[in-house]
VORO-369530 format. One record per atom (N, C-alpha, C, O): residue in one letter; x, y negated, z negated. Coordinates in pm, whole numbers, plus 32768, in hexadecimal, padded with zeros to 4 digits. Example, Ala and Ser with C-alpha at 12.3 -4.5 7.8 and 13.67 -1.06 7.14 Angstrom:
BEGIN
A852782397CF4;A84CE81C27CF4;A8528814A7CF4;A8590814C7CB2;S850580E17D3C;S8557806A7D36;S850A7FFD7CED;S853D7F8E7CDC;
***
This chain:
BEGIN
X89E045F44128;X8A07463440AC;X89B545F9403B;X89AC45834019;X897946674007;X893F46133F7F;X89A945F13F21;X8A0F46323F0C;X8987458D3EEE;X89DD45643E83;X89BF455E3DDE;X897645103DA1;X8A1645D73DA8;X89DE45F43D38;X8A5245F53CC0;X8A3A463D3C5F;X8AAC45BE3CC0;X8B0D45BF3C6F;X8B0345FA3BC9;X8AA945D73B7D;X8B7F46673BA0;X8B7546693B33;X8BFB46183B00;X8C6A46193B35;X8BCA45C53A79;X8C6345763A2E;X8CC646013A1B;X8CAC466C39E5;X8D2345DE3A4E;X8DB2461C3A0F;X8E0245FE399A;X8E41464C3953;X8DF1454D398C;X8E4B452A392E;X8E1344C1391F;X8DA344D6394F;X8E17444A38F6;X8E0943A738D9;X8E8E43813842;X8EA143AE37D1;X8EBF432D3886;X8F5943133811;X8F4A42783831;X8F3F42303894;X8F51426C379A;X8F5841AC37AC;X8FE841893721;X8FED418736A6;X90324177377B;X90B6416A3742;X90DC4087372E;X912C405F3782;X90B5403A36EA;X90BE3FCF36C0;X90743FA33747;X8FFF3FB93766;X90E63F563798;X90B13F02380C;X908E3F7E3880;X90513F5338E2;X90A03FD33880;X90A3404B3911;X905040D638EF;X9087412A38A9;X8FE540E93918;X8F744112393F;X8F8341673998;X8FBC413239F7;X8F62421239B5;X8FA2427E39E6;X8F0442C23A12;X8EF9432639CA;X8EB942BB3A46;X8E7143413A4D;X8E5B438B3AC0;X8E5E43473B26;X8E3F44243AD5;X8E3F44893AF7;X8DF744D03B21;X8DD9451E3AC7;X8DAE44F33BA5;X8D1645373BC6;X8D5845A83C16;X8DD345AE3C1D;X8D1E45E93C41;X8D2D46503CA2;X8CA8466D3CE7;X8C3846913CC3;X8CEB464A3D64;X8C7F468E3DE1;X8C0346EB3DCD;X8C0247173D5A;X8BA747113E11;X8B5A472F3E20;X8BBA47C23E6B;X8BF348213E36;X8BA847A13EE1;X8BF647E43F6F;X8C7547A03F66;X8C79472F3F37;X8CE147DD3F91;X8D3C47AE3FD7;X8DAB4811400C;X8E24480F3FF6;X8D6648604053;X8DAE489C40A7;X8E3648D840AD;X8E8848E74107;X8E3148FD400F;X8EC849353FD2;X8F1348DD3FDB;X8F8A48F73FCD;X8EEE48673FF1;X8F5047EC401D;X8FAA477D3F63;X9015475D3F2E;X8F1147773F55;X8F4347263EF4;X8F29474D3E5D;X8EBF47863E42;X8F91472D3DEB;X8F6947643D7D;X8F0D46F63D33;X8EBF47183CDA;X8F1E464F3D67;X8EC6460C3D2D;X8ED7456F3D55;X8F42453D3D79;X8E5B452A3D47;X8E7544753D32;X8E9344623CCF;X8E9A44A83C6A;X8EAC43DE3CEB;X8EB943933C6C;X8EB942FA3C6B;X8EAF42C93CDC;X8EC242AC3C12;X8ED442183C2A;X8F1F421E3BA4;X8F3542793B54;X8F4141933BA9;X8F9541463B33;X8FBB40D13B63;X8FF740AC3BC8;X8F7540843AD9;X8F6840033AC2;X8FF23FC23A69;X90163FCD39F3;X901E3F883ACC;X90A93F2E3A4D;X90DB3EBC3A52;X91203E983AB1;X90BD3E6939E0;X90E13DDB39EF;X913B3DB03A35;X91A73DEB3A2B;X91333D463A8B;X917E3D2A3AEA;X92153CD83A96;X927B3CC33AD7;X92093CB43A06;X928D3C9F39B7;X92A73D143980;X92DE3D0B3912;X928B3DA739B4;X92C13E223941;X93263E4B398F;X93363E493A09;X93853E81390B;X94183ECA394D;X94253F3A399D;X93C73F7D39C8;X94A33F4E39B3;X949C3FBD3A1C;X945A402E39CA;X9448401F3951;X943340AA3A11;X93FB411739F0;X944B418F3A08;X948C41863A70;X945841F339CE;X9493426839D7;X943C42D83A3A;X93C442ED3A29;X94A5432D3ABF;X944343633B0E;X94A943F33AE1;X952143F13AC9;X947344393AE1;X94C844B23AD1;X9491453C3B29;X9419454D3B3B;X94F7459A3B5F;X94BD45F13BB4;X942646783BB8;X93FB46AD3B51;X9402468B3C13;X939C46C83BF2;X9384473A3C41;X933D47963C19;X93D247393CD7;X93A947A03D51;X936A47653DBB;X936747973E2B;X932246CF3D90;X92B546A23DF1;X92DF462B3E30;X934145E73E11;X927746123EA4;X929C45963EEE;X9225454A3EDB;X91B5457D3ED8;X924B44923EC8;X91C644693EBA;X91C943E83F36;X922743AD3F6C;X914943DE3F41;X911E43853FAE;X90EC430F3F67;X907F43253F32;X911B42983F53;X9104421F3ED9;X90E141BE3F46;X911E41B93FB1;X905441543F18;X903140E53F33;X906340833EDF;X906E40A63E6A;X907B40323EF2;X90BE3FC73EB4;X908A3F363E93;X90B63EDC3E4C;X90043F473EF4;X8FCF3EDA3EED;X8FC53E993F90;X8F613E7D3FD2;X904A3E903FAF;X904F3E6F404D;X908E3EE540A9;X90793EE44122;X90CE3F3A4077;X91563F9A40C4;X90FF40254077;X90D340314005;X90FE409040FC;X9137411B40C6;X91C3415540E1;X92044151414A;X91DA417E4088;X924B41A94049;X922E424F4044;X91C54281401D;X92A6429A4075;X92CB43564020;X936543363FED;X93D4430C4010;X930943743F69;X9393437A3F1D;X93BE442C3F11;X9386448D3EDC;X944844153F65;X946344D93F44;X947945033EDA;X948044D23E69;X948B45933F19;X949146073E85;X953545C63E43;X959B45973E76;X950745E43DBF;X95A245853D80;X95C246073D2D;X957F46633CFF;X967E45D63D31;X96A646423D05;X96E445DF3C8C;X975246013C61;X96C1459C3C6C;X9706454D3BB5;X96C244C93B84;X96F5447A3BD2;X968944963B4C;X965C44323B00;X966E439E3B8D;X96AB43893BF6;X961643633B39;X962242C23B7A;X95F6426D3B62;X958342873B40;X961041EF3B5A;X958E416F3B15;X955C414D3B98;X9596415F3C03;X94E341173B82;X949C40C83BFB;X944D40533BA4;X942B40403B2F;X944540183C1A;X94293F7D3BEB;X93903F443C3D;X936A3ED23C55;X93593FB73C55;X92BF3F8D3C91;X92763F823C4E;X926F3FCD3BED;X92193F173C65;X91E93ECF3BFC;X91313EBF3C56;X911D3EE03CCB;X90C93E863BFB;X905D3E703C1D;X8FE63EDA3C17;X8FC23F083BAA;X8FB03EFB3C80;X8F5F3F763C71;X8F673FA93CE0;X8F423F863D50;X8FBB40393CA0;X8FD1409A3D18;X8F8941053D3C;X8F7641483CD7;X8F60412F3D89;X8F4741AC3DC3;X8F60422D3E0F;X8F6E42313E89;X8F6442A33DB7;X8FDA42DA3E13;X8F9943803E1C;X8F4A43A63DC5;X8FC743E03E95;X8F8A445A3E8B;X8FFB44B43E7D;X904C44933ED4;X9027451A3E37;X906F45863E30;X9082461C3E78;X903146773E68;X90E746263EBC;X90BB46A53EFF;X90D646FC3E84;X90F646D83E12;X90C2476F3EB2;X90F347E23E68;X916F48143ECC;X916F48153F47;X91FD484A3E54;X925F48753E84;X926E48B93F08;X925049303F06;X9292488E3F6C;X929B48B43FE7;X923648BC404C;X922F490B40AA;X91F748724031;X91A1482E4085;X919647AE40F2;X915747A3415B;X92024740409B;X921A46D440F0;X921746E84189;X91C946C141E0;X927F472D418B;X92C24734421E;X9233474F428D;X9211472F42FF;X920E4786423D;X918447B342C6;X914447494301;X913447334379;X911F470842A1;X90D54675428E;X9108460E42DF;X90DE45DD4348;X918445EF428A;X91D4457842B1;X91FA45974340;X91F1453B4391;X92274616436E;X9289463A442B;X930E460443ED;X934B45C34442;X9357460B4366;X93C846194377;X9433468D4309;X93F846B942A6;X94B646B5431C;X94C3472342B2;X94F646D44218;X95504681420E;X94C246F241D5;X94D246D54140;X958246C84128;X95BC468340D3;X95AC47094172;X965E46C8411B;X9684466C415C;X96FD46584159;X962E461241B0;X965E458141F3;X962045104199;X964F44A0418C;X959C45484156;X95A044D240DE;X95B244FD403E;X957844D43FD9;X961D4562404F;X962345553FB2;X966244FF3F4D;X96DB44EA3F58;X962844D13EF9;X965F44493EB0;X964D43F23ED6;X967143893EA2;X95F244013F6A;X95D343573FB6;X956B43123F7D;X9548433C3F0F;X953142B63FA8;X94FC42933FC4;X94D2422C4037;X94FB41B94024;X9489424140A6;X946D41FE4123;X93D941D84139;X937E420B40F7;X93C841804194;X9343414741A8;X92E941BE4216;X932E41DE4277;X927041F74211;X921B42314221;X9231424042D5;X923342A3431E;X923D41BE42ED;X923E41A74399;X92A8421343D2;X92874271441A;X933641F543A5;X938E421143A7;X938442D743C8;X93D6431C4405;X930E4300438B;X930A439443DB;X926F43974421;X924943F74464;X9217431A4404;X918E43574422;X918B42E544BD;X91F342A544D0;X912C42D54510;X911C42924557;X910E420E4518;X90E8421544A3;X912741744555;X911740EB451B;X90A440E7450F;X908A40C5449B;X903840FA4555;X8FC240C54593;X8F76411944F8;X8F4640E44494;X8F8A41BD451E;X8F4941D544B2;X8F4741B3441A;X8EEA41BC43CA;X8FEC417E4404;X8FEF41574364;X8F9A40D3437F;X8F4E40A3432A;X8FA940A943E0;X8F6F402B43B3;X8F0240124383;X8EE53FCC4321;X8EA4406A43ED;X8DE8407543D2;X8DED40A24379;X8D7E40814350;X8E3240FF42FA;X8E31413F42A3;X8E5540CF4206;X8E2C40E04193;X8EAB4064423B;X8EEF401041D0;X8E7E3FA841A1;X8E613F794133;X8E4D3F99421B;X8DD53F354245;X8D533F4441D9;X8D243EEF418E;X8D243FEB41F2;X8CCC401241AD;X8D08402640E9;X8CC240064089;X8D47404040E6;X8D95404B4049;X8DBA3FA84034;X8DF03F7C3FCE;X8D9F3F6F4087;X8DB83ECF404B;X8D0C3EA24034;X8CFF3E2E400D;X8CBD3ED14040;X8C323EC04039;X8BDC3EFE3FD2;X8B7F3ECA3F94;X8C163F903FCA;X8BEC3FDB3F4D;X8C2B3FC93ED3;X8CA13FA73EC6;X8BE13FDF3E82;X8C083FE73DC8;X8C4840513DD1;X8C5340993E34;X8C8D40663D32;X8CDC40F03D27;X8C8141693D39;X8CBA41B73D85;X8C0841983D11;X8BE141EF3D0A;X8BCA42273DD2;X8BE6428F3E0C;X8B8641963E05;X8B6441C73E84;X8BD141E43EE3;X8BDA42323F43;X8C25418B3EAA;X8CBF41AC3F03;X8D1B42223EE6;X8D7F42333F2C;X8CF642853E6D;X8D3D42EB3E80;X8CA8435E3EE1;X8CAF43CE3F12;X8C70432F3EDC;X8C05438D3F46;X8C2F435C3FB1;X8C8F43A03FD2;X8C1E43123FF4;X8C6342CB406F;X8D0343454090;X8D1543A740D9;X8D5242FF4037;X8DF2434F4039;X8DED43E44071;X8E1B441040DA;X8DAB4423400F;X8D7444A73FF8;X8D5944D14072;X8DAE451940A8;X8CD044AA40C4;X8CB044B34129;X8D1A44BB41A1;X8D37450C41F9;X8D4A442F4174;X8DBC441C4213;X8E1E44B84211;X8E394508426A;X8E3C44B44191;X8EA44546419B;X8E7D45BC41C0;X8EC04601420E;X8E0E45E2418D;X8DC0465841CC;X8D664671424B;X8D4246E44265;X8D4D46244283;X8CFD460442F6;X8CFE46724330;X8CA446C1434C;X8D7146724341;X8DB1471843B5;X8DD647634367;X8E17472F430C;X8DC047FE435F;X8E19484C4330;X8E98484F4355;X8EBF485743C9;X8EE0484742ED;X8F8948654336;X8FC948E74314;X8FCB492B42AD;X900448F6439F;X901D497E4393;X90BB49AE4329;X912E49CE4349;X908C49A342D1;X911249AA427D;X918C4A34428D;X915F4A9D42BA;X92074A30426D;X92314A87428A;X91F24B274247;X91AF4B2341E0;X92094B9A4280;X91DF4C094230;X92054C1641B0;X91AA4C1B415C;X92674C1D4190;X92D14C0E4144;X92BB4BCE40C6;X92CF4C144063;X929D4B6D40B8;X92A34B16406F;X920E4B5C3FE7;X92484B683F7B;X91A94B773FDE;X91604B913F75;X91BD4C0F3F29;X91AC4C143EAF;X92054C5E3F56;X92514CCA3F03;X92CB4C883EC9;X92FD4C963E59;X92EE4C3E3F2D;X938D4BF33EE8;X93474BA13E58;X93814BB73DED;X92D64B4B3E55;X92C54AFF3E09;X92964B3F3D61;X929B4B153CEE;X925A4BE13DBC;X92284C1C3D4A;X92794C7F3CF9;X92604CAC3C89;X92FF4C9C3D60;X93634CD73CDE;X93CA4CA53CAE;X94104CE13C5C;X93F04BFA3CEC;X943E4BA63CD3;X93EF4B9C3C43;X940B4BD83BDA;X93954B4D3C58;X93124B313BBF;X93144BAF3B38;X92E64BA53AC6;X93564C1C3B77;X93614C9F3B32;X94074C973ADB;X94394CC73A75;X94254C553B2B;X94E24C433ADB;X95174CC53B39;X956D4D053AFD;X94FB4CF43BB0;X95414D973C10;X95A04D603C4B;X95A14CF53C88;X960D4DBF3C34;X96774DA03C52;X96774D943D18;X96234DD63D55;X96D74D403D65;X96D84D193DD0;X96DF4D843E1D;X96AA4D823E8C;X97224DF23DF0;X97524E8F3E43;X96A04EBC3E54;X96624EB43EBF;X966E4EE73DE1;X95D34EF43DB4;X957E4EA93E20;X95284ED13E6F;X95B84E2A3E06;X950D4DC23E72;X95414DC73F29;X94F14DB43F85;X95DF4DE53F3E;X95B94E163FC8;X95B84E7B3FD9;X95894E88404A;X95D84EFF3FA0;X95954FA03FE8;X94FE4F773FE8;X94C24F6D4052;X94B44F5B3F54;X94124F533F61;X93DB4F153FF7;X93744F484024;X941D4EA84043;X93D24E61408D;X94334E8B4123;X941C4E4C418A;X949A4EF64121;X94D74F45417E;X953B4F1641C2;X956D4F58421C;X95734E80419A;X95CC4E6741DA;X96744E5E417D;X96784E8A410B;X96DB4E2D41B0;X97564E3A4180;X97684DD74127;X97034D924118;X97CC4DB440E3;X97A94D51409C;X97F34CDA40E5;X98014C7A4099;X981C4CCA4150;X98614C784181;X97E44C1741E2;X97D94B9D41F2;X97964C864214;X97264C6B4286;X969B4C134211;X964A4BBA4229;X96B84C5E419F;X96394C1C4102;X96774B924106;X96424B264122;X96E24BA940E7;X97524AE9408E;X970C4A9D4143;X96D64A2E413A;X970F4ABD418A;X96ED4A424236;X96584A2041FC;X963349BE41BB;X96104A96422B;X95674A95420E;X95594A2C4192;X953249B74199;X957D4A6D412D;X955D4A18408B;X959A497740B0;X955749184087;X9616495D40FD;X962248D0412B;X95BD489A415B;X959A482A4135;X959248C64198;X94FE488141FE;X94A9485341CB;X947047E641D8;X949048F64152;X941A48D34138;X940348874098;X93A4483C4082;X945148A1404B;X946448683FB7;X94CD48243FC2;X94D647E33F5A;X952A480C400A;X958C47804013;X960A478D3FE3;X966247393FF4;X962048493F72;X967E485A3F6B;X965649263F69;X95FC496C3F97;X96A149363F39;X96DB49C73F0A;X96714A333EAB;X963749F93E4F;X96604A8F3EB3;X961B4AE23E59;X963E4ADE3DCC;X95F74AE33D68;X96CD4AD13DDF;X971C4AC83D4B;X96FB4A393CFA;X96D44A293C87;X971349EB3D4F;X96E949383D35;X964749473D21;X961C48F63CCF;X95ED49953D55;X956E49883D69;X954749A83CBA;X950E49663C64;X957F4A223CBB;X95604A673C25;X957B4A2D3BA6;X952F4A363B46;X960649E23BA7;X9636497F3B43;X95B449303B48;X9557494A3AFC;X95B248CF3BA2;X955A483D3B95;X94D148763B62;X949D48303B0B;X948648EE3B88;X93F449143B62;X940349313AE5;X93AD49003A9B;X9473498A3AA2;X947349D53A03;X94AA492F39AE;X948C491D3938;X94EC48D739F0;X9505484D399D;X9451480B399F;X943A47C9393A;X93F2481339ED;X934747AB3A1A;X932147EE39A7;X931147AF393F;X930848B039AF;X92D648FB3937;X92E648CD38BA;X928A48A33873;X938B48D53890;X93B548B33838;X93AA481E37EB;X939348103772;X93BB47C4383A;X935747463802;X92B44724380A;X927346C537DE;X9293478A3849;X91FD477E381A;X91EA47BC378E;X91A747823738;X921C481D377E;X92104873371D;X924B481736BE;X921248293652;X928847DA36B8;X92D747803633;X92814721361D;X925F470A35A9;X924646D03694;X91C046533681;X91394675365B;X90D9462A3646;X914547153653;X90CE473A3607;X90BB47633575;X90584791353C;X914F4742353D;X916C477E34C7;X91AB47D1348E;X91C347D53415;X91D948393500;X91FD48D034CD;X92904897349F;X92CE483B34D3;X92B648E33435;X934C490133E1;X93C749213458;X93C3497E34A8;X942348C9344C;X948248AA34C8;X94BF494234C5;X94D549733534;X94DE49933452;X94DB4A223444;X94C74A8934BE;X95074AC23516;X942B4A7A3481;X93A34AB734D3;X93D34AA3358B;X93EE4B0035D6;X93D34A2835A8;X93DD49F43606;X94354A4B3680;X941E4A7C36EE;X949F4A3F362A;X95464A553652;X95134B003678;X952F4B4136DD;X94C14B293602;X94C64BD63628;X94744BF13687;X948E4C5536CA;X93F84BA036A8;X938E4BA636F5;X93984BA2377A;X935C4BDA37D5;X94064B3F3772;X93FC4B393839;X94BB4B5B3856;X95064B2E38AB;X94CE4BAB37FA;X95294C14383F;X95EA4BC3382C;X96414BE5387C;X960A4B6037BC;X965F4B4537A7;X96D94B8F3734;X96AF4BB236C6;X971F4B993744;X97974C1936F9;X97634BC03680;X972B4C0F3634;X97584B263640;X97594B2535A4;X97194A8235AD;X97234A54361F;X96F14A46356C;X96CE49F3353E;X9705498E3571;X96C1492C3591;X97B049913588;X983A493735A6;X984049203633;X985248B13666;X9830498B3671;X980E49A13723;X97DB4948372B;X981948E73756;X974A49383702;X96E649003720;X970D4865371E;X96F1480E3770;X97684859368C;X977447B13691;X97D0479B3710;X97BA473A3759;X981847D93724;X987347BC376D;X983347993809;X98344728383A;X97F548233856;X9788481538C8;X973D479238C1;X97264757392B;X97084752382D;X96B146EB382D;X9706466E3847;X96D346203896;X976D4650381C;X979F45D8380F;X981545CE38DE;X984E456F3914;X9804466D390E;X983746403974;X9818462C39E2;X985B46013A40;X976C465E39D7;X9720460A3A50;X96CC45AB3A23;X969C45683A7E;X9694457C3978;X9661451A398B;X96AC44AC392A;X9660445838FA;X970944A43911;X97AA443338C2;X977744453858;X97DE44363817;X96F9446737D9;X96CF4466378C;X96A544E63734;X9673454B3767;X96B944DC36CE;X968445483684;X9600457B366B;X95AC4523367C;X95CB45F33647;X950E45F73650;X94C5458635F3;X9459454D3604;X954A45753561;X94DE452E352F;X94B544853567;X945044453548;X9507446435A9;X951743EB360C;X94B244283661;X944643F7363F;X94A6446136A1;X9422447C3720;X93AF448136F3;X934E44483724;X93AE44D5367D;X931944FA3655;X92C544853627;X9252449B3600;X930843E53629;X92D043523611;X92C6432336B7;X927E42BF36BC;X92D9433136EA;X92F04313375A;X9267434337AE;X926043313828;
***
């Protein structure tokens, strides 16, 4: 794979250091790397939901942290490295279904072979941040995985705010047979899927500036109040608290 990264983001918040590339290729797999640097005396950090699963180096341990359905502090510290799938993707990757780690977090081994995390931990203990999210990158995509069918329409009218009746006629199944599938593959529910993506929108859109107003009307909330309310109950905090963050 050539490796050609474009920046997504770079955020340097006091002691903790955030930045953001995206793949070259990645096989519908992943929406992006990243690293972040954080003093090994800095406080906990705020993780809040997004749709995605990430695969984190730690320094010595890989780590997947699942799709989360509400806020959390974490306390990892040093210089991390980590790759992001895109919503409903994990499962292909990892060989396991997404609603067995939601809200988890577990060590890498724990679904991949030992042998292989190891040669893999080995090499990310050798590389810098930049070479070790190419490294990461690589390990995840190697193989195409055959992801469910399903899953690029669920993600794209969940991402739409369509109602659950709406996103299973489109993709032909019942909605009982969608709520199993969407377990597997996003870790919860179409309904849960749509909340957590229109809450990622909605604080991007606030960390870029736009009028909490604007916001609220943009990605499909009844008023302004919704919105606080949706914000403070998956990530404990209000936008203007996140948008420092």
């Amino acid at each position: 794979m050539s490796w050609c990264c474009a920046t997504v983001s770079t955020v340097a918040l006091g002691e903790n250091r955030y930045r953001e590339l995206r793949p070259p290729r990645s096989a519908g797999v992943l929406t992006c790397v990243w690293s972040r640097s954080v003093a090994l005396d800095a406080p906990a950090y705020r993780v809040v939901p997004d749709g995605c699963v990430d695969v984190i180096f730690s320094g010595d341990a890989l780590l997947v942290a699942g799709p989360d359905t509400t806020h959390h502090a974490t306390t990892m510290r040093g210089e991390l490295v980590g790759a992001r799938f895109l919503p409903g993707a994990g499962s292909a990757v990892l060989g396991v279904g997404m609603h067995a780690l939601r809200d988890a977090r577990i060590e890498l081994a724990e679904v991949w072979p030992a042998a292989r995390v190891r040669v893999l931990t080995e090499r990310l203990a050798e590389a810098g941040a930049v070479h070790g999210q190419r490294i990461l990158a690589e390990a995840l995509t190697t193989e195409e995985p055959v992801l469910d069918p399903i899953v690029p329409g669920v993600r794209a009218l969940a991402a739409r705010q369509r109602p659950v009746a709406e996103i299973a006629d489109a993709v032909g199944f019942g909605e009982r047979q969608l709520h199993r599938r969407c377990l597997d593959a996003f870790g919860y529910g179409a309904k849960t899927l749509t909340r957590v993506l229109r809450f990622h929108r909605a604080l991007a859109r606030a960390r870029d500036g736009v009028d909490l107003a604007r916001v609220a009307h943009d990605c499909g909330y009844a008023d302004q109040a919704h919105l606080a309310r949706e914000v403070r109950e998956l990530a404990g905090a209000p936008l203007s608290t996140l948008r420092a963050e």
